[in-house]
C-alpha positions in Angstrom: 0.0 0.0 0.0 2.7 2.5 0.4 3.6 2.3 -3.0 0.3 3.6 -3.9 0.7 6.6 -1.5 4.1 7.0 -2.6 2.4 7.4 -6.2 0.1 10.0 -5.4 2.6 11.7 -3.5 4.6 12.3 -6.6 1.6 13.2 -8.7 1.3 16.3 -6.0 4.7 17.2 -6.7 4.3 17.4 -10.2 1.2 19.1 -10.0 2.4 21.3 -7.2 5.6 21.9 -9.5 3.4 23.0 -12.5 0.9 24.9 -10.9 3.8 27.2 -9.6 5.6 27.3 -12.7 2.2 28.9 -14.3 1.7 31.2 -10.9 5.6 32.4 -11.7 4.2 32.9 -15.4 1.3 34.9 -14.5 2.8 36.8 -12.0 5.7 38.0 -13.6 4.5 39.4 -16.6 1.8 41.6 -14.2 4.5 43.0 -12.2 6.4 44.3 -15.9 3.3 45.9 -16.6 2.9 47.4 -13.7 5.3 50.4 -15.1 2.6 50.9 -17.8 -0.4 51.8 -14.9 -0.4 55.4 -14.0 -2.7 56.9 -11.1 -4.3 60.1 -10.8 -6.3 61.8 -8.1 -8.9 63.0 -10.3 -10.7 65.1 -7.2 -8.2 67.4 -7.1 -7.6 67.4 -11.1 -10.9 68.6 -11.2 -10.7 71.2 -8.0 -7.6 72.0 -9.6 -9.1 72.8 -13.5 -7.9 76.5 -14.3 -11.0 77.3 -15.0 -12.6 75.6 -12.0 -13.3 79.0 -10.6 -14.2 80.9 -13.4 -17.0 77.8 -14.6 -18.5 77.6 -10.4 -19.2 81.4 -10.2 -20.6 80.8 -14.1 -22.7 77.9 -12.1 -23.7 80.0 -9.1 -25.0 83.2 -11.6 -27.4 80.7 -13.5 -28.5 79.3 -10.5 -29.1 82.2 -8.6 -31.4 83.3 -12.2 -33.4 80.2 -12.1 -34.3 80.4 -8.3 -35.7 84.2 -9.3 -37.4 83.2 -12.6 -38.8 79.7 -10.7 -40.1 82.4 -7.1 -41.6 85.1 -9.8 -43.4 81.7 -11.3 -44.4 80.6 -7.8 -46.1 83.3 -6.9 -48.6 82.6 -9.7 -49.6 79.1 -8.5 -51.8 77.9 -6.2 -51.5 74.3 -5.4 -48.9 72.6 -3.5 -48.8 70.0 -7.0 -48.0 72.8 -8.7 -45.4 73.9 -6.8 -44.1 70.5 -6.5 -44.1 70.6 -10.0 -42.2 73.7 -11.0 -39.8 72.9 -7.8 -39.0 69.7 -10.1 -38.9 71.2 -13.3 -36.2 73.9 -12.1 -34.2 71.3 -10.4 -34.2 69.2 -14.1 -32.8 73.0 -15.5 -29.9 73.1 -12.8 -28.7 69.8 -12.7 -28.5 69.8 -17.0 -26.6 73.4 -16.6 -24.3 71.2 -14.1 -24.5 68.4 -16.2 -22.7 70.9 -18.8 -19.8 72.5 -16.9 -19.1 69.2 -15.2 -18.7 67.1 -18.3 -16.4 70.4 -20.1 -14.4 69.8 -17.4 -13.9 66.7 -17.2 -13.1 66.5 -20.8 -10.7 68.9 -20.9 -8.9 67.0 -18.1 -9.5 63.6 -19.8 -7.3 64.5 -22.9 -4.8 66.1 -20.9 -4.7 62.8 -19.1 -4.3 60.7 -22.3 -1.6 63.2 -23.7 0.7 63.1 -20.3 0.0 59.0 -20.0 1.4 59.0 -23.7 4.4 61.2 -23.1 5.1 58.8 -20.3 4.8 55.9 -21.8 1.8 54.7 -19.5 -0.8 52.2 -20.8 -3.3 52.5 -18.6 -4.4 55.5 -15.8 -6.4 54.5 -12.8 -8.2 56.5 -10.1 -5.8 57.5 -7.4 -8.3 55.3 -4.8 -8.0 52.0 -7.0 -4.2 51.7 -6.1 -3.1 49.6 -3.3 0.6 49.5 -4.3 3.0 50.6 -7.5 2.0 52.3 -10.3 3.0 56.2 -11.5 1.4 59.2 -9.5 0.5 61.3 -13.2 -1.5 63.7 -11.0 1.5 66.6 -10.8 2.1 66.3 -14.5 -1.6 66.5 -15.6 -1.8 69.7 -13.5 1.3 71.2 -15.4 -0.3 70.3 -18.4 -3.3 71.6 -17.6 -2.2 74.9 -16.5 0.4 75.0 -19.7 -2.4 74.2 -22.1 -3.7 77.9 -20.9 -0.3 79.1 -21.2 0.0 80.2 -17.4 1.3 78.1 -14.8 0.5 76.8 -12.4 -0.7 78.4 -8.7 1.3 78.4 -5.3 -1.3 77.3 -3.6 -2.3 73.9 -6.0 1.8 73.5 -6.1 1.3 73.0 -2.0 -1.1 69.9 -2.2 0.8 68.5 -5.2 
């Protein structure tokens, strides 16, 4: 009977043996590549748009307008459903105008993102929070590509946090 055991034994090794042989395959390949993943922390990308400022107070104007169009309108009506219903249709109108300046944004930093990854050599750019370990911080190169696409550069204070 130990010669049967002694069999199966074997088997193990082999299988053992091959099994880490594919694990070393796998595994090395994915740690190469891991100089082709880039990280950014696209919160502050965005905070950190040069025309972040200039695009909130554009924001704030419209919204301030549509809460004086939507209280002349409200004087007019007399139901609470009616109110209801031009409370919802003015909160459609806002979040489409911050629909707008959101995804401009966003864009903008986007392709700034694909051109710095590029220029890097960088395959792939995740969000800062996917990253548990390795990859290239891109986020202080986007920013002076962002700013340098404007043709100023970039502020003190956004050079702090970087």
């Amino acid at each position: 009977m130990s010669a049967k055991y002694k069999g199966v034994s074997s088997l193990n090794k082999k299988i053992l043996g091959i099994m880490l042989v594919l694990i070393v395959g796998l595994v090395v390949p994915a740690v190469a590549l891991a100089n082709d993943i880039g990280y950014v922390d696209f919160e502050l990308l965005f905070y950190a748009h040069p025309e972040y400022d200039v695009k909130n107070e554009e924001l704030q104007t419209k919204v301030e307008e549509l809460y004086e169009e939507m209280q002349a309108q409200a004087e007019t009506l007399q139901t609470q459903e009616e109110l209801d219903e031009l409370s919802s249709f003015f909160q459609w109108q806002f979040d489409q105008i911050e629909q707008e300046v959101r995804v401009e944004l966003v864009s903008f930093i986007l392709d700034i993102i694909k051109e710095v990854a590029k220029a890097n050599s960088i395959s792939t750019v995740l969000p800062e929070s996917s990253i548990i370990y390795g990859g290239i911080n891109l986020t202080a190169p986007v920013v002076e590509a962002m700013y340098k696409a404007y043709g100023i550069s970039v502020p003190s204070s956004i050079r702090e946090v970087l």
